[in-house]
C-alpha positions, 0 to 999 in steps of 0.5 A: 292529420293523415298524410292523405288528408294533408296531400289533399290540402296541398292539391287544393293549393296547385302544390304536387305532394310528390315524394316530400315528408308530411312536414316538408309539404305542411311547410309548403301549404303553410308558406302558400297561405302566407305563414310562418312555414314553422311546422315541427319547429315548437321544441319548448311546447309553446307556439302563438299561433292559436288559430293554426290548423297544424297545431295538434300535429305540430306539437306532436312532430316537435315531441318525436323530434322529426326534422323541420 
């Protein structure tokens, strides 16, 4: 997902994306709607939260090693 697209999301939750990394503002949205703020965190590849809208991006982030 594109960083405009996850600011947008962060608006909608009244959270101001200010100057935060792409995976600090996912972890924000994540703990607003009451989830695990796990983003970046599935270094082994396997996750159980199937239904997460993060998933794809998630996996990609804990490949390149980006901080979570």
């Amino acid at each position: 997902m594109k960083m405009e697209e996850v600011r947008s999301i962060a608006r909608s939750h009244s959270i101001s994306p200010g100057k935060l990394s792409k995976t600090e503002l996912i972890k924000c949205i994540q703990a607003d709607e009451g989830n695990f703020d796990c983003f970046a965190s599935a270094y082994d590849g396997e996750c159980d939260q199937m239904g997460c809208r993060w998933r794809e991006d998630c996996f990609a982030a804990a490949c390149r090693g980006e901080p979570s």
